[in-house]
C-alpha positions in Angstrom: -23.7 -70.6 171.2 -20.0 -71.4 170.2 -19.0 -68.5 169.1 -17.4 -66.9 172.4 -15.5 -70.5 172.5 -14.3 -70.0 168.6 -13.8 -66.6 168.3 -10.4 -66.7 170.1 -9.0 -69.6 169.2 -9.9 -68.4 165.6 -7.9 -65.0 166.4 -5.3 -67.1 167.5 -5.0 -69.4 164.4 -5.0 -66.3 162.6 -2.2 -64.8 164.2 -0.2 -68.0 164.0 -0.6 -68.1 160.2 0.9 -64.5 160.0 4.0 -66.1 161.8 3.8 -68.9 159.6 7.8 -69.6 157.7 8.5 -71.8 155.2 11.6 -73.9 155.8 13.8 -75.2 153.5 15.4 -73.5 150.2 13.8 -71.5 147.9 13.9 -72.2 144.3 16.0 -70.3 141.9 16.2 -71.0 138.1 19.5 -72.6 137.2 22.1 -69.9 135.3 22.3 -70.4 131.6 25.1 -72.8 130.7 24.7 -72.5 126.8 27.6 -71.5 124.6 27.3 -68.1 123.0 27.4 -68.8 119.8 27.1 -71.9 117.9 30.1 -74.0 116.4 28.6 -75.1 113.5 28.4 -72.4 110.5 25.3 -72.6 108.5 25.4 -70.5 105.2 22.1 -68.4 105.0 21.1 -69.0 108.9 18.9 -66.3 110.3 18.5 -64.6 113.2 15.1 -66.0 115.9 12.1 -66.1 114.6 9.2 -67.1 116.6 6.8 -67.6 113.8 8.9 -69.2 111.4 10.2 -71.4 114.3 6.7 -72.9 115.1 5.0 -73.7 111.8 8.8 -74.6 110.0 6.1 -77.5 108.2 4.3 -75.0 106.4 7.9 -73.7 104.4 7.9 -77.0 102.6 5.0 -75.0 100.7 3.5 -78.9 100.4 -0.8 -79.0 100.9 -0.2 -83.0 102.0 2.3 -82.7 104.5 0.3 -80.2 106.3 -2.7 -81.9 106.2 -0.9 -85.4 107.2 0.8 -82.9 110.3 -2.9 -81.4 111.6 -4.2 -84.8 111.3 -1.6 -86.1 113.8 -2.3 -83.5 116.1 -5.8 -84.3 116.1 -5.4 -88.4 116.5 -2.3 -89.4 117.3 -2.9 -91.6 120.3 0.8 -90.9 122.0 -0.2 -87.5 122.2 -3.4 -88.4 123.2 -1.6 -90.1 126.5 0.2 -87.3 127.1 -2.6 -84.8 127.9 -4.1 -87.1 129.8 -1.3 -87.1 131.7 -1.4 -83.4 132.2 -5.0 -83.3 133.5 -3.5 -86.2 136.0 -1.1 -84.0 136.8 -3.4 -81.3 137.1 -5.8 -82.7 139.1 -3.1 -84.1 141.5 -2.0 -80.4 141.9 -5.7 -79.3 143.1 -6.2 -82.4 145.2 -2.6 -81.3 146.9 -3.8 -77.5 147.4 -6.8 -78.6 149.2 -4.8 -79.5 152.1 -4.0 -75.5 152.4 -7.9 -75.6 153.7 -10.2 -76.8 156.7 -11.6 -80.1 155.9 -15.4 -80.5 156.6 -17.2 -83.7 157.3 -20.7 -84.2 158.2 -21.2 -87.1 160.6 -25.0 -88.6 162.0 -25.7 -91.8 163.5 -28.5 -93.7 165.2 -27.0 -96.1 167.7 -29.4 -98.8 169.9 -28.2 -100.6 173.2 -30.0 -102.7 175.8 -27.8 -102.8 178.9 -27.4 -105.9 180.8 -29.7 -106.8 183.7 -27.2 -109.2 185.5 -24.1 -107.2 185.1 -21.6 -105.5 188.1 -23.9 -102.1 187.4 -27.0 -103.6 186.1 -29.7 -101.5 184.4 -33.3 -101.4 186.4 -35.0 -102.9 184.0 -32.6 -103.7 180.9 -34.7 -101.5 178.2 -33.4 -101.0 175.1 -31.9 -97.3 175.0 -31.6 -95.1 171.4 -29.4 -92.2 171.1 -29.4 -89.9 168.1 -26.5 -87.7 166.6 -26.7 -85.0 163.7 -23.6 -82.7 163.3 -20.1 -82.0 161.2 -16.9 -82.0 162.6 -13.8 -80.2 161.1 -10.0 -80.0 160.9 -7.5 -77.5 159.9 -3.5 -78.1 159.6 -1.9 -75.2 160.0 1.1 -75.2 157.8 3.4 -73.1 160.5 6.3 -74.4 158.4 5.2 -74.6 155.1 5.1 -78.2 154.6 1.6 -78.1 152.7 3.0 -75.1 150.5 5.9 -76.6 149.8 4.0 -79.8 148.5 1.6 -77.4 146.4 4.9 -76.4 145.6 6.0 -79.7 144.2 2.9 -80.3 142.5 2.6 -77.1 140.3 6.1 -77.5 139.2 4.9 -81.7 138.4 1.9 -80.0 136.8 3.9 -77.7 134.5 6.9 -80.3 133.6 3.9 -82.6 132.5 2.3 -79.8 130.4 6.2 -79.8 128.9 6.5 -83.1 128.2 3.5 -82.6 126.4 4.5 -80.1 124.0 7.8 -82.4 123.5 5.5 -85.5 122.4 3.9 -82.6 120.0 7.6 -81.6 118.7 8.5 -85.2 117.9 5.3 -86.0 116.5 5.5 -83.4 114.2 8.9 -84.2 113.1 8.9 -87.8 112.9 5.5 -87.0 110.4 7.2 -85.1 108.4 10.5 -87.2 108.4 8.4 -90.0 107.3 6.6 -88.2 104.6 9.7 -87.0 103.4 11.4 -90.6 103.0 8.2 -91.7 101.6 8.4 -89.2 98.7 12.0 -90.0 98.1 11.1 -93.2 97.7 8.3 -92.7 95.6 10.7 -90.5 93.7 13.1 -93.3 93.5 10.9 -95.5 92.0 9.9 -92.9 89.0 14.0 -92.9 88.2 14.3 -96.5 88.3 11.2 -97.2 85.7 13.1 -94.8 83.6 16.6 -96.2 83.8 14.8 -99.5 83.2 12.6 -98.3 79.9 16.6 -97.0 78.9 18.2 -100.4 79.0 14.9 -102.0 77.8 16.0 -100.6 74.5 19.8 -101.3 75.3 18.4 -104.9 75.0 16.6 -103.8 71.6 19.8 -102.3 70.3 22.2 -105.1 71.2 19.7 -107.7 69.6 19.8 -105.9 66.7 23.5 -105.5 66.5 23.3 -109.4 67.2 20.6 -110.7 64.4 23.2 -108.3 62.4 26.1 -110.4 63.1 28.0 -107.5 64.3 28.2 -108.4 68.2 28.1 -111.4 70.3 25.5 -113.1 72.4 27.6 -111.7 74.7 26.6 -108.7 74.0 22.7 -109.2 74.8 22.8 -111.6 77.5 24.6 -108.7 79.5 21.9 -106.3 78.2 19.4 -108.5 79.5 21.2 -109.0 83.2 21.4 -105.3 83.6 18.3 -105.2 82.9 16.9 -107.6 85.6 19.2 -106.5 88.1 17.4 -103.1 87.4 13.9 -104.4 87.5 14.8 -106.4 90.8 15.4 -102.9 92.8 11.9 -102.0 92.1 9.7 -104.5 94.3 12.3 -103.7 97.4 11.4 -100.1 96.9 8.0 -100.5 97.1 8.8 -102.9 100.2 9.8 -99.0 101.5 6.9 -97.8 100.4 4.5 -99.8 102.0 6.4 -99.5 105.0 6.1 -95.5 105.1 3.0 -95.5 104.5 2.2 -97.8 107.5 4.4 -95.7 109.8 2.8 -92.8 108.8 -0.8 -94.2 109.4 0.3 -95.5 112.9 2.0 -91.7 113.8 -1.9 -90.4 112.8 -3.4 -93.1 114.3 -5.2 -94.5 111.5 -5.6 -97.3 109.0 -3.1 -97.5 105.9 -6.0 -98.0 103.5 -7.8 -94.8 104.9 -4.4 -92.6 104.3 -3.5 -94.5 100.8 -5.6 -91.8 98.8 -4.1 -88.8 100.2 -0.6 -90.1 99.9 -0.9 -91.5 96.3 -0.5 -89.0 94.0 3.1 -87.0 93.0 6.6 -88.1 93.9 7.8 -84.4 94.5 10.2 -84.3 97.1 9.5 -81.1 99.9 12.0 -78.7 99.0 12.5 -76.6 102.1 13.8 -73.0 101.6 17.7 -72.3 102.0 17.3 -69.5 105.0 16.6 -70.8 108.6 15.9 -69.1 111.9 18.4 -70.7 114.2 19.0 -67.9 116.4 21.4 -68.3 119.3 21.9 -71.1 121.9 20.2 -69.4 124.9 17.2 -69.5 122.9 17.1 -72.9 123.0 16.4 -72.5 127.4 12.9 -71.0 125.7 12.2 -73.0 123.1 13.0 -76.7 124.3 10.0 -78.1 126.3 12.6 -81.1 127.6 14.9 -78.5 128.7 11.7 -77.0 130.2 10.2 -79.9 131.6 14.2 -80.6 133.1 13.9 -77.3 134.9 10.5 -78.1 136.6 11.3 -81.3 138.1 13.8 -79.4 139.2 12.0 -77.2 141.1 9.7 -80.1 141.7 12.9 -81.8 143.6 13.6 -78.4 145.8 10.3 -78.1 147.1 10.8 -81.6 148.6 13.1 -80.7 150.4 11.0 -77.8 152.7 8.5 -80.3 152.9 10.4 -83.3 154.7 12.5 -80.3 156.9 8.9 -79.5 158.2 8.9 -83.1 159.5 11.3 -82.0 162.1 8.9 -79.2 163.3 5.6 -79.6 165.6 2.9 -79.9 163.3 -0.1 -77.9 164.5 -4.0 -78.5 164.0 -7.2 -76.8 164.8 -10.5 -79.3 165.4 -13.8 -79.3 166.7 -17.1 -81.1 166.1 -21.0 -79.9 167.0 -23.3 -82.3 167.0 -27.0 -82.7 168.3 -27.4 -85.8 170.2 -30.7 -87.1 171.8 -32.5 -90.3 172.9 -35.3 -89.8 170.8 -35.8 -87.9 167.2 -38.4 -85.3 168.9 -35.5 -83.4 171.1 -33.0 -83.8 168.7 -33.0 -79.9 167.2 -33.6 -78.4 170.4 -30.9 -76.2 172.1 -30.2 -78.7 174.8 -29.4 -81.5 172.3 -25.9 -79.4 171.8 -22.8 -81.2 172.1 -19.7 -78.7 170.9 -16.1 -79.4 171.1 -13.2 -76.9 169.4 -9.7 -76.1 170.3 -6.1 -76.8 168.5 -3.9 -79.7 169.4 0.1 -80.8 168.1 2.1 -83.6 167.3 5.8 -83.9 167.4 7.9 -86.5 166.0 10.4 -86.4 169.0 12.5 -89.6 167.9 12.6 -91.2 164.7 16.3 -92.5 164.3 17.3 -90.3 162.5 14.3 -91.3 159.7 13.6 -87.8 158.4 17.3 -86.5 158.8 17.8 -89.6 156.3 14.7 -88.6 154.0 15.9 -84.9 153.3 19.5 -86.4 152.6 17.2 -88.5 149.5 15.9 -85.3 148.6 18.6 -83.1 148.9 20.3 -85.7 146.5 17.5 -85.9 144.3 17.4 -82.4 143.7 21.2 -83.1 142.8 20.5 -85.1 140.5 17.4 -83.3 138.5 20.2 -80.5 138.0 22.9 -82.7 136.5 19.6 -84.2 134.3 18.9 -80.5 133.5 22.3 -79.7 132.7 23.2 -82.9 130.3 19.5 -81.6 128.9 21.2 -78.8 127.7 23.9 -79.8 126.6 22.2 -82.5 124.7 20.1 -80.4 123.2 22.9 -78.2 122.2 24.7 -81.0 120.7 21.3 -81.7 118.6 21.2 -78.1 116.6 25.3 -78.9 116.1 24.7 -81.9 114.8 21.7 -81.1 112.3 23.3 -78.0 110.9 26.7 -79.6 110.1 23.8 -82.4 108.7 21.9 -79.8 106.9 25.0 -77.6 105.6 27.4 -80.6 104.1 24.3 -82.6 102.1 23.6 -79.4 100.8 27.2 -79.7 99.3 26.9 -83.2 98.4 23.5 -82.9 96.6 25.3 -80.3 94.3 28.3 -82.6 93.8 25.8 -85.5 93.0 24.3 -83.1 90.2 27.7 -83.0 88.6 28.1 -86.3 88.9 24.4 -86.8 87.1 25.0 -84.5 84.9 28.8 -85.9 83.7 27.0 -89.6 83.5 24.1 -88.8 81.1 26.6 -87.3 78.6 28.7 -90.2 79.0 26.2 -92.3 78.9 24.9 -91.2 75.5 28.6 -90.5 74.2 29.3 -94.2 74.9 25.6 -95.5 73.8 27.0 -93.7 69.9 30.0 -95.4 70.5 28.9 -99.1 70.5 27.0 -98.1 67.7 29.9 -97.2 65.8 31.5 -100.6 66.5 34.2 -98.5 68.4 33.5 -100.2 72.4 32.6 -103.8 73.7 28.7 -103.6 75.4 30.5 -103.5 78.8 31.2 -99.8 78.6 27.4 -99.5 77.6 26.0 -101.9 81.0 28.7 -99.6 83.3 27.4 -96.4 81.9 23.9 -97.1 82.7 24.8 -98.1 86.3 26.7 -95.4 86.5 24.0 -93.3 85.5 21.1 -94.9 87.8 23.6 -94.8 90.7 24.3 -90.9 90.3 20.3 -90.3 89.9 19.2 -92.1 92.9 21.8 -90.8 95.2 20.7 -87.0 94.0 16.9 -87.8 94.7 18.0 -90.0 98.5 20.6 -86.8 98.8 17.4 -84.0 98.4 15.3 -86.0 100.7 18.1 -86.2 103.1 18.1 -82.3 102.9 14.5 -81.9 103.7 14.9 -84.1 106.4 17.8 -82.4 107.7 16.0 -79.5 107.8 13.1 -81.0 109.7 15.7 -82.2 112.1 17.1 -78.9 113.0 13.8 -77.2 113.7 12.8 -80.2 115.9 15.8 -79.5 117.9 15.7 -75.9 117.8 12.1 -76.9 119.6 10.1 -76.0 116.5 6.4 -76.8 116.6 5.5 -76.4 120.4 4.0 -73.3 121.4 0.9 -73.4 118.6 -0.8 -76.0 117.1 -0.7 -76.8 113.1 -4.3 -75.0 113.0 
């Protein structure tokens, strides 16, 4: 039997792996390095809220856009990459764990020879000769220095930065969805205001003709009538240009046909009005929400762990192995007792000279590590500049869209004080063609200035790291 051979050296592995370090550093999670408070001031900002943070869509109160948002989760094939990059990165983790354990191989072989008749030693009678094997033989690295670990090491933190980038891909998706929805509805919304302004100087036309069969204007009058017109009617075909181009962006983003998503996207021009309050909360928060701030932190810690396990290089790398087979000239012995053939005992290797290779290796590592950090902290610091940016965004549109409703407001009046005017004989037409620009001008930048708002407002809660943790389910 092998046990009284295995049994020691098995108390003695055991003993080793009690002793068993782990060079190199140990990871610690970087210090916060956010502001604490934000720079920008956002009128009607909230405090953190984790549920209105996540599903910031569904505030736009706007059946479409959600259902445009859960089919993107469901089909968009960028995303699709992505996970399959987190079961790569997960099935590279388990493959590197697996090293932790004894490796097992079966082995069998039937091998014949006929030795030589003529030769220095030669056989009596030169037969052929067949010898049988049956058995496993096994391995075991024992990771005195935590090499192996720190590898495992490396790849949980690989696993968990892809499972990051994952949720990132989710958090852009969702935004650049509902970005494009919005501009597609502002457009669409655009269009509806430029019909109108064109039915208005359709009968501008009407009126100046008249005034002209009347012989109380000049052609003058009606041939600028007519160019305002045109000019108007002209905007209309590059607006639907936009349109089309929406919609095809937003079919690509769900992974889809344009003529499949046509129906759903066809009916209303209502811009998504999203509500005045949001849930900033404080910069530190962003360390939690932000899966590329995440993902920064875990390669990382990734980087560290590369470090321990190039340092083990240095080390003498220690290994149990052993084999038992059954070996016999013919297939009737070959399960009897005295077909044993056992081997078993531990063995080391030492990399005593390398010039100075692995010295050189954990300097690459060691700078590597450098590097993720100063990737982390411009991360941050990125990300921080994000929120800035979309609040100040957010907050000053929010002024101008009220400014451009004055403005709208002053132009229609004008425009029907000057309309009576030319009536009365008391204007030239002129004051009549500028008024109506006017007018269409002040319209269309209220309706581009409210989709700019909604997609402010998407903005921010994409880089407050809205939209991650839960699906749109």
């Amino acid at each position: 039997m092998i046990a009284p051979i295995v049994s020691p050296i098995l108390a003695l592995s055991a003993f080793l792996l009690t002793q068993c370090s782990m060079v190199g550093p140990d990871y610690t999670e970087p210090e916060s390095i956010t502001p604490d408070l934000w720079n920008q001031n956002l009128p009607k900002a909230s405090g953190s809220n984790s549920a209105a943070l996540q599903a910031w869509w569904r505030h736009f109160d706007d059946p479409v856009l959600n259902r445009l948002i859960s089919k993107a989760e469901a089909s968009n094939l960028d995303l699709v990459v992505a996970g399959e990059r987190v079961l790569q990165a997960r099935a590279n983790r388990n493959a590197t764990r697996s090293v932790l354990f004894p490796q097992v191989n079966g082995i069998g072989s039937i091998t014949a020879n006929r030795a030589t008749e003529n030769g220095l030693f030669p056989a009596p009678d030169g037969g052929l000769n067949e010898v049988y094997d049956l058995g496993f033989n096994a391995g075991w690295e024992l990771d005195f220095w935590g090499k192996n670990r720190r590898l495992v090491e490396a790849a949980q933190a690989s696993e968990a930065a892809s499972m990051e980038i994952f949720f990132d891909a989710r958090l852009s998706l969702f935004s650049e969805v509902a970005i494009a929805y919005i501009e597609l509805q502002t457009v669409k919304r655009r269009i509806v205001i430029t019909e109108k302004n064109l039915e208005t100087q359709k009968g501008s036309v009407k009126i100046a003709r008249a005034r002209l069969d009347a012989g109380l204007v000049p052609k003058l009058d009606v041939s600028q009538a007519k160019a305002n017109q045109a000019n108007t009617a002209a905007v209309i075909p590059q607006l639907h240009q936009d349109r089309v181009s929406l919609v095809n962006r937003l079919a690509a983003l769900l992974g889809t046909y344009p003529g499949q998503l046509e129906p759903m996207l066809s009916k209303g021009s209502k811009i998504p009005d999203p509500p005045e309050s949001v849930a900033r909360g404080l910069p530190a928060d962003l360390i939690r929400a932000r899966p590329d701030i995440r993902a920064a932190e875990r390669n990382l810690a990734a980087a560290n762990a590369g470090i321990g396990a190039t340092t083990a290089e240095l080390y003498p790398q220690f290994q149990l192995g052993g084999n038992f087979t059954l070996q016999s000239a013919s297939t009737g012995d070959l399960l009897t007792s005295g077909s044993r053939n056992v081997g078993f005992g531990p063995s080391f290797t030492w990399n005593l000279f390398n010039a100075g290779r692995i010295k050189d290796l954990i300097e690459i590592n060691k700078s590597e590590t450098r590097a993720a950090y100063a990737t982390y902290q411009k991360t941050v610091i990125n990300a921080v500049a994000e929120v800035e940016t979309a609040m100040a965004r957010l907050s000053y549109e929010r002024d101008r869209y009220d400014l451009l409703g004055e403005a709208v407001e002053a132009a229609e009046e004008s425009q029907g004080l000057i309309m009576e005017s030319y009536k009365d004989g008391l204007i030239a037409f002129q004051s009549v063609v500028d008024s109506e620009r006017v007018v269409l001008q002040a319209q269309d930048n209220q309706a581009a200035s409210s989709g700019q708002i909604a997609a402010a407002y998407a903005s921010l809660y994409k880089a407050l790291g809205g939209g991650t943790r839960i699906g749109s389910k």
